[in-house]
C-alpha positions in Angstrom: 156.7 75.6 74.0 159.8 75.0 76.4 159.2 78.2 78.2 158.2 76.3 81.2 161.4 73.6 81.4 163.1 76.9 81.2 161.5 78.5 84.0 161.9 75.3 86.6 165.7 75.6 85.9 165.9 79.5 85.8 166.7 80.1 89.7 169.7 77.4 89.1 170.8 79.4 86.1 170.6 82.5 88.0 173.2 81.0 90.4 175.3 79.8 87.7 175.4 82.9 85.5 176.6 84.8 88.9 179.5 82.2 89.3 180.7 82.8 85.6 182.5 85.3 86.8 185.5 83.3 88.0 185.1 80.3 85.9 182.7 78.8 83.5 179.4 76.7 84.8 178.0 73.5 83.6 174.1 72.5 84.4 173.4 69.0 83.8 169.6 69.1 82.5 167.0 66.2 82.7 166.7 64.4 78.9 163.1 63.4 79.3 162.0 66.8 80.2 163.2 68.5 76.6 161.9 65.1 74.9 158.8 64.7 76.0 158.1 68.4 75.0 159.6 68.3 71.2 159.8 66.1 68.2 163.4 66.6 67.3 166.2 64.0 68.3 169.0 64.6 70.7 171.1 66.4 68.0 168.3 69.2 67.0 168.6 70.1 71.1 172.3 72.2 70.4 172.6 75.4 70.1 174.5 78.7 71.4 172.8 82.2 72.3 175.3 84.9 73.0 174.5 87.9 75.2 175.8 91.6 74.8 174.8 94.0 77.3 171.5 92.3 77.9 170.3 91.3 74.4 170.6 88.4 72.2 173.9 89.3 69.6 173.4 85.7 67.3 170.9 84.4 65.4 168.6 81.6 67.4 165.4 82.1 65.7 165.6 78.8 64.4 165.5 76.8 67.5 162.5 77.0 69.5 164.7 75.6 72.8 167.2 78.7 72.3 164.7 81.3 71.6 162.0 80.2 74.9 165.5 79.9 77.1 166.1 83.6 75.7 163.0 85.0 76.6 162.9 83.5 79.9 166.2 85.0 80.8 165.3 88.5 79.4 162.2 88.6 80.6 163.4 87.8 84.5 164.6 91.4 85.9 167.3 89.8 88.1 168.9 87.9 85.4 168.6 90.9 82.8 170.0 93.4 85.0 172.8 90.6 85.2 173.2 90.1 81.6 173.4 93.9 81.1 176.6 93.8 82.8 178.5 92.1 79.9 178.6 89.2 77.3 177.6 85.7 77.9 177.1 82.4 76.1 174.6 79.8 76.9 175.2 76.6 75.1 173.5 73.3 74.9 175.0 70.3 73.9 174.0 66.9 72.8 174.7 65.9 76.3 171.9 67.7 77.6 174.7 69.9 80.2 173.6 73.7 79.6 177.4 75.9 79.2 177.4 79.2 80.7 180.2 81.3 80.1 181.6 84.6 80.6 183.1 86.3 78.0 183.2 89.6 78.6 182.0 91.3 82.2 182.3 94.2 84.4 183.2 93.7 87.4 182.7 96.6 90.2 185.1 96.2 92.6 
């Protein structure tokens, strides 16, 4: 259902998810895009999906926006092979700013 929004913004997250590594990333996202698409108010668009080594590690099976945003990112070989590397979290907020974080990574040096 949101699989497309997600895809637009996926070369943007790709960049972001790379900078994580030195300090956390904020994406502000467009309102009307998420709202036009669902039913739910601003408040139902929150969530968190946590990453370790390249697979989801929480339960998001209950919001549509956090599972398609999932998918997306698993299913795009540059951004798997960079969530392989170590544990993320991808929030959303009521705000509409998409949190990437990392919490755990290595780094090859």
């Amino acid at each position: 259902m949101y699989a497309q929004i997600w895809i637009k913004y996926l070369p943007i997250i790709r960049i972001l998810l790379k900078r994580t590594r030195t300090e956390s990333q904020v994406l502000d996202l467009n309102r009307i895009d998420f709202e036009r698409m669902g039913s739910g108010r601003k408040a139902g668009y929150k969530f968190t999906i946590e990453f370790t080594k390249g697979r989801v590690s929480n339960l998001i099976s209950s919001s549509a926006l956090a599972s398609d945003l999932a998918f997306v990112m698993l299913e795009d070989k540059a951004t798997k092979e960079f969530l392989d590397a170590g544990e993320y979290t991808v929030s959303l907020n009521t705000k509409f700013q998409l949190l990437l974080k990392a919490v755990n990574t290595e780094v090859a040096e």
